[in-house]
N, C-alpha and C positions, 0 to 999 in steps of 0.2 A: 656347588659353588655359587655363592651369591652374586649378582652382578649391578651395579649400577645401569642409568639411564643408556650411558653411554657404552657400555660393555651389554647389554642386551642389543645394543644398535648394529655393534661391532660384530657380534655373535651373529646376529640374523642376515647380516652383510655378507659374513663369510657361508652361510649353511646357504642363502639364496645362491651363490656363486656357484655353492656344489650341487645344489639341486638344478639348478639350470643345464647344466655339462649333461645330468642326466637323461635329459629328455627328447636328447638325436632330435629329429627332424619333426615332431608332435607339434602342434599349435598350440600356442600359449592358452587362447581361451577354452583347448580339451585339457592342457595340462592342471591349470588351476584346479578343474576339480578335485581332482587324482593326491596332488598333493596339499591342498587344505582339508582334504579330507582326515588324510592320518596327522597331520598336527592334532586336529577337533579330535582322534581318537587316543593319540598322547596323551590329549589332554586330561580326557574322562577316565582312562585307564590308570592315570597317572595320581589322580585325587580318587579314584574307588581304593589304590594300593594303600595309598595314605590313611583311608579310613581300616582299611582292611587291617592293616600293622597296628592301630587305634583299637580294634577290637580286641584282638590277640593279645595284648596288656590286658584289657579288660578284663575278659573268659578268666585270666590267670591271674590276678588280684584276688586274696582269698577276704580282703576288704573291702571290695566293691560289691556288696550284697546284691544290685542288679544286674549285674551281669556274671556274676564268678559261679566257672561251673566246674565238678569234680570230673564230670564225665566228659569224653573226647567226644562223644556223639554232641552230648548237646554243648559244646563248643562251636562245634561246627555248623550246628543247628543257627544258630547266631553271627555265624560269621558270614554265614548265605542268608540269613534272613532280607530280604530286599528292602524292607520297611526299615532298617536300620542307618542302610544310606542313603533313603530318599528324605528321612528326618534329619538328616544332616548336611543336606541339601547336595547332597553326591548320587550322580548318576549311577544305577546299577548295573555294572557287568559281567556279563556273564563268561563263564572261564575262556571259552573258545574264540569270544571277541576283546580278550586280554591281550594289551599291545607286546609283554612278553611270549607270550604263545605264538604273538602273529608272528616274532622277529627268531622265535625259534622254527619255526617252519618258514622264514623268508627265500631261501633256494629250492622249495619244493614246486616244480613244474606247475603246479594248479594254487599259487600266491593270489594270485587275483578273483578265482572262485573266493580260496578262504577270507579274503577282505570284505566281497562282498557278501558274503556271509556275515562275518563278523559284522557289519553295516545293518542287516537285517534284524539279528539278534538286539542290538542295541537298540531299534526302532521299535521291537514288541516288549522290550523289558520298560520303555520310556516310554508311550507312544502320549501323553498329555504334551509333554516337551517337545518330541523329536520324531513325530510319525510322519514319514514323508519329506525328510529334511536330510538326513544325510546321503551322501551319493553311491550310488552302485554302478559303477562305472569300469571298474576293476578287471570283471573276464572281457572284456571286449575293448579294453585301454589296446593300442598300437604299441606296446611297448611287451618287446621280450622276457620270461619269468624273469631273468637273472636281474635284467637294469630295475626292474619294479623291487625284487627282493633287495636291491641298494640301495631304491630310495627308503624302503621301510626300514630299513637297518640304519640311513641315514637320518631319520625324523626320530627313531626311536632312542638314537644316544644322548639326546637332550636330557643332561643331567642337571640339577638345579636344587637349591633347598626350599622344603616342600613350603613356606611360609611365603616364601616366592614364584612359586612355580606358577599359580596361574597368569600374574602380572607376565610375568617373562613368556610363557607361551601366546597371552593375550599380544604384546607386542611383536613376537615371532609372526603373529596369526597379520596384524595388522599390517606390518611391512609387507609381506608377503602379497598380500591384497595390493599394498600401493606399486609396489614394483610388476603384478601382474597386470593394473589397470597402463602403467609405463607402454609396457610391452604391445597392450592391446590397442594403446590409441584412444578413438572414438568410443568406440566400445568397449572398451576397457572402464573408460569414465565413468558411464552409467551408472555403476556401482563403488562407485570412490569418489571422494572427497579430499583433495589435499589437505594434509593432515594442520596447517599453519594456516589456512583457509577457516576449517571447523573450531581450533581453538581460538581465533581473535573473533567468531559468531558467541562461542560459547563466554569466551570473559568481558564480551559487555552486554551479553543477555543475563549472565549470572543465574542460571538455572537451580536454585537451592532448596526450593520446595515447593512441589504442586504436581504437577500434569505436563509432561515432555511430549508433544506432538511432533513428527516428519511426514507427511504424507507424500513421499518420494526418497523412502529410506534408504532406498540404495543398498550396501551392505552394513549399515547401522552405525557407520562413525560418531555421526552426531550424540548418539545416545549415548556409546561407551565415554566420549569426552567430557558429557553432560554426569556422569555416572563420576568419572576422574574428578570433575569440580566439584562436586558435592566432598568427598572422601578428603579429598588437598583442604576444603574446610572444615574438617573435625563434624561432617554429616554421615550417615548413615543410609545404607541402599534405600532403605525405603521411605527416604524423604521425597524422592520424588518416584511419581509413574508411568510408561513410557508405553507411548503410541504409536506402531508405524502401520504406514498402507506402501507398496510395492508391487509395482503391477507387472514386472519380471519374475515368474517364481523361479527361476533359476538364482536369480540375485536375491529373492527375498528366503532361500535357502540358505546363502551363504552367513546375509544377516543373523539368521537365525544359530547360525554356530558361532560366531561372531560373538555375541552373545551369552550366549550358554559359555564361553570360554570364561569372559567376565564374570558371571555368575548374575547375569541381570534380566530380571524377568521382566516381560513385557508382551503387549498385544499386538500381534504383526498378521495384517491382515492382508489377504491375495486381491489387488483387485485395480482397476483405472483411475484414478482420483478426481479426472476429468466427467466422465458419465456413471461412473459407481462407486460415488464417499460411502464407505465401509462405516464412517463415523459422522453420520449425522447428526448427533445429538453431542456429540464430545464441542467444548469448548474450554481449551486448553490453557494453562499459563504460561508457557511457552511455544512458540513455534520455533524450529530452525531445521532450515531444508533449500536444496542448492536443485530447483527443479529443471529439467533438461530445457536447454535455451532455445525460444524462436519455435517453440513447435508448432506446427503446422498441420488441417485437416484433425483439429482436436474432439472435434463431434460438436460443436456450437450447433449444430440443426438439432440435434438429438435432445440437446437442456437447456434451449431456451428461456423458457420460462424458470428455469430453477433458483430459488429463491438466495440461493450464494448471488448471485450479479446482483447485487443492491445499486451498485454504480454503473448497468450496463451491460451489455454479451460484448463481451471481446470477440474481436474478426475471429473468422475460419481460419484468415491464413498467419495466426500470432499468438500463441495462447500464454503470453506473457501476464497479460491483465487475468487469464481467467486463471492463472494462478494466486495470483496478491487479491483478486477479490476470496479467493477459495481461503486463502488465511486467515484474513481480517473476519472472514465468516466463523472462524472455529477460534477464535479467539476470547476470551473472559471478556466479558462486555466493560470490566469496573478499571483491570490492572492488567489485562493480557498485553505480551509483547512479544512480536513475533524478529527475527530477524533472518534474513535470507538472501541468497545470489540471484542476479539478474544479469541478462546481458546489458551492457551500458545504453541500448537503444530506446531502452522502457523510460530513461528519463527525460527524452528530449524527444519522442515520437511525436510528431503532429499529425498520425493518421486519425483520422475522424474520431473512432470510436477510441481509440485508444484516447487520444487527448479530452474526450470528454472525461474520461473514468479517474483520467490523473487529477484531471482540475476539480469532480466531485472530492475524492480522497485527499486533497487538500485540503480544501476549503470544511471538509469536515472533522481535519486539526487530529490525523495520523499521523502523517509525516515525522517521526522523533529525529532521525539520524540518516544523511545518506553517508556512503566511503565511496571512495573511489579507487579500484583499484589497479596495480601495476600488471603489466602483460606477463603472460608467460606463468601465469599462477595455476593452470588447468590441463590438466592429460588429453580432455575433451576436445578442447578447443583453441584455436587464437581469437576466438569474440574478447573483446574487451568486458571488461566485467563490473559489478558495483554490485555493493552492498546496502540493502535497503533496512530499515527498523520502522517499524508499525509500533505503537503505542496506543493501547485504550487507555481512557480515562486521562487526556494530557491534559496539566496547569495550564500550561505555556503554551504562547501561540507560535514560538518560535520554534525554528528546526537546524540541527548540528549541521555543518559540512566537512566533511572532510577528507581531505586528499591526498590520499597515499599511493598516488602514482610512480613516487619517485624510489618507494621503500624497495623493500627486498633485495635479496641478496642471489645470484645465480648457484644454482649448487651442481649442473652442471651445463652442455651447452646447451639446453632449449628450455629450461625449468627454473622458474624463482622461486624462494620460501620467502615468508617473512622470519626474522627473526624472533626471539623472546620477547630481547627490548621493544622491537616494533612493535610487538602485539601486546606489552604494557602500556606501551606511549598512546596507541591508540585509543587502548579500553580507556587509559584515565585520563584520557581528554575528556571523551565522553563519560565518566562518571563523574567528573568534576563540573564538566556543565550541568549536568541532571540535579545534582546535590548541591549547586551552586555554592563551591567548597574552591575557590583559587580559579575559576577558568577565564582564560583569557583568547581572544581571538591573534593568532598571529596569523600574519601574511605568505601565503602561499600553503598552507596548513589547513587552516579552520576559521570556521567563524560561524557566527548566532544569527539567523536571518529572521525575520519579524516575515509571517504571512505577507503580508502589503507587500512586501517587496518581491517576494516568490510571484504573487500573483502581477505584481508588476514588469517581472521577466518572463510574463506568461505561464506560467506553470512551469517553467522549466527546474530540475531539480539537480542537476552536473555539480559536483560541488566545484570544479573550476569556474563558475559563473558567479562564483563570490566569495570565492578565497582568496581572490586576487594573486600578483606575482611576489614573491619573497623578495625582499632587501637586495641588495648586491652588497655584498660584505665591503669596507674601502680597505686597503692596507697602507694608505699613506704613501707610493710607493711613486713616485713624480713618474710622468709615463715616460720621460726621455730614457731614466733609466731604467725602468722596468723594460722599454724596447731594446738595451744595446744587451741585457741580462738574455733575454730574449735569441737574439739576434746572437750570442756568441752559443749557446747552447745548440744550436739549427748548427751551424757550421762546425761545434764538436762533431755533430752526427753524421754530418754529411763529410766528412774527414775517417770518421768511422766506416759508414757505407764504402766509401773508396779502398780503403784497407780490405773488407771483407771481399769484394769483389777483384783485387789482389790475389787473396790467398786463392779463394775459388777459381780463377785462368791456371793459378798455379798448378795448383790437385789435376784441374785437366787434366793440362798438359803433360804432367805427368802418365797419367793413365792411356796417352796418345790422343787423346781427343780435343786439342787445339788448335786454334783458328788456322 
């Protein structure tokens, strides 16, 4: 069954609902593994069947002169050849780590041996891809055979048509992630990225061809989003190439299936990005990366001297700057643009070192675009937050502001998205200023600031420091009577109130319990 945007949503709503019941008393950050695991092996299982059913036409086509074979042997010879689906860009599985096999042994006492088996097998039949990436976690999960043989019974009914299936798993995979990072909080965050967060990075970075860098990939939203823009433009995977460093390897495992579910290759490297860049020599055409806020004790004694701080060591105790110098370092010196999250403190810091670093990276005409954003956008955190845009090679002396504090929408009590529209209105503010195609500064919004004046607010970069307040709309409406309009609506209510608190002595009293 095929499903829309919104019917995959629905789907993954309702499977998260049943997989959660499953998991008694387990910790969300043991259970994550356990069950992104067999989605990721859904997955693979599910596109080897698909090639597998591809062959079996094949073999038996007496017109297909490369592959049509008289004899059953060497049909079968072909149908296990593993070179068959690794040219096809389909992972090879082996029968025993077949998600049908797993789901027909799902009641047998030793399920979680056989998964992680079936884990192992798929690491030596792949191991360029996947050696050391998927979890074996299985015989020693807290969970009784039976409830584990439910979840694989439940991950495995994921029926779908096959031209969709990885889209629809990749989105199973992705919720899944965002509602575990939900659960975990802080450290849930780590590894997610709100999903409304990554796509208004990705549509006015416009990533469409070159070199995708994260170096704090987290579980790789960035990329699959970056991967989504390319494809929604009539582009092709390999228009762009994608770099991560993640110095979780628990998280930079998840990435890595993540991933592979897409079908998006890329170089994800284990490691600190603070004291061990994996990628010294990479300079990227994009950056976009949402790196953990405010950290602290980041090793500044250890890389002092390292040739990233162009503008200075960021303190020990903030390693805010020594990330924005770490970007603008890997960045294409001609057209590179990086964009990324910061806590909102990085624009208005007057610590020493920090405000020297701001005022160099000013006055050296990066600055493209700040945003500002609304609360309540991060699983991570309540830091308020903003959005920074680095540009090499700028015309213009001037820099965007903009202030979308007031945007989004609550989607439930502690969580804002932004919407679609929000995250149109925003990107084509900003591409209409850059292409200077219609942009105009409105009040309370946005506006075009000439260096001189940034430097004349002291380096400060908040975009409420020059967006000013918005209009007050007038409606014409004389205030005498706007007050008595006013004034009889308060006294419907409070006529209201009175009735309600009526009824409620009544019910009491009823029930004996009056004054």
């Amino acid at each position: 069954m095929a499903q829309n945007n919104d019917g995959v949503l629905n789907f993954a709503s309702t499977l998260w609902a049943a997989a959660d019941r499953l998991r008694n008393n387990m910790e969300s950050s043991e259970y994550k593994h356990i069950v992104l695991g067999l989605i990721f092996l859904k997955y693979i299982s599910d596109s080897f069947k698909h090639r597998y059913e591809e062959l079996q036409k094949l073999v038996k086509d007496p017109n297909n002169k490369d592959y049509y074979c008289e004899s059953e042997e060497d049909a079968q010879y072909i149908l296990e050849d593993k070179d068959e689906y690794l040219s096809a860009n389909v992972f090879f599985v082996p029968e025993k780590a077949r998600y049908e096999y797993l789901m027909a042994n799902a009641q047998r006492s030793d399920i979680g041996k056989l998964l992680d088996d079936a884990m192992d097998l798929i690491e030596k039949e792949n191991p360029k891809q996947l050696r050391g990436v998927l979890p074996k976690v299985y015989t020693r999960a807290p969970l009784d055979p039976h409830t584990l043989g439910e979840i694989v019974n439940l991950i495995g009914n994921i029926k779908f048509e096959e031209d969709n299936e990885n889209d629809v798993l990749g989105r199973v995979y992705e919720y899944f992630l965002g509602r575990f990072a939900q659960q975990e909080g802080k450290g849930g965050g780590e590894f997610f990225t709100p999903e409304s967060v990554v796509k208004l990075l990705v549509e006015m970075i416009q990533p469409l061809h070159g070199r995708v860098f994260d170096p704090c990939c987290g579980s790789g939203g960035m990329f699959v989003q970056s991967m989504r823009f390319v494809l929604a433009h009539a582009g092709k995977k390999g228009d762009i190439s994608v770099y991560g460093q993640e110095s979780n390897p628990t998280t930079l495992r998840l990435c890595k299936m993540n991933l592979a579910i897409r079908g998006i290759e890329a170089d994800i490297r284990l490691g600190n990005s603070y004291t061990d860049d994996q990628f010294k020599d990479l300079r990227a055409d994009y950056i976009l990366a949402n790196p953990p806020f405010n950290d602290s004790i980041w090793g500044a004694d250890r890389v002092s001297d390292d040739v990233r701080w162009k503008y200075g060591v960021a303190p020990n105790s903030n390693a805010n700057y020594a990330w924005i110098q770490h970007f603008i370092y890997h960045l294409e010196p001609t057209r590179g643009v990086a964009g990324f999250v910061m806590a909102n403190g990085s624009m208005t810091t007057s610590n020493t070192a920090e405000y020297e670093i701001r005022k160099k990276i000013i006055e050296d005409n990066l600055v493209d675009c700040m945003v500002a954003l609304p609360p309540q956008l991060f699983y991570t955190t309540g830091i308020p937050a903003c959005l920074w845009f680095i540009r090499k090679g700028r015309k213009t002396k001037e820099t965007l502001f903009i202030d979308a504090r007031k945007m989004g929408v609550m989607v439930d009590r502690t969580h804002r998205e932004f919407t679609d529209d929000e995250i149109q209105k925003i990107a084509r503010t900003y591409h209409n200023w850059r292409n200077e195609d219609g942009y105009e500064d409105i009040k309370g919004f946005c506006a075009s600031v000439p260096m001189e004046v940034i430097i004349q607010n002291d380096y400060i970069l908040a975009p409420g420091r020059y967006v000013g307040i918005e209009d007050m709309q007038e409606d014409d409406i004389p205030f005498e009577e706007k007050m008595a309009e006013l004034t009889e609506k308060l006294y419907q209510q409070m006529n209201e109130a009175r009735k309600l608190d009526e009824i409620i002595r009544a019910n009491l009293e009823e029930l004996g319990y009056g004054e």
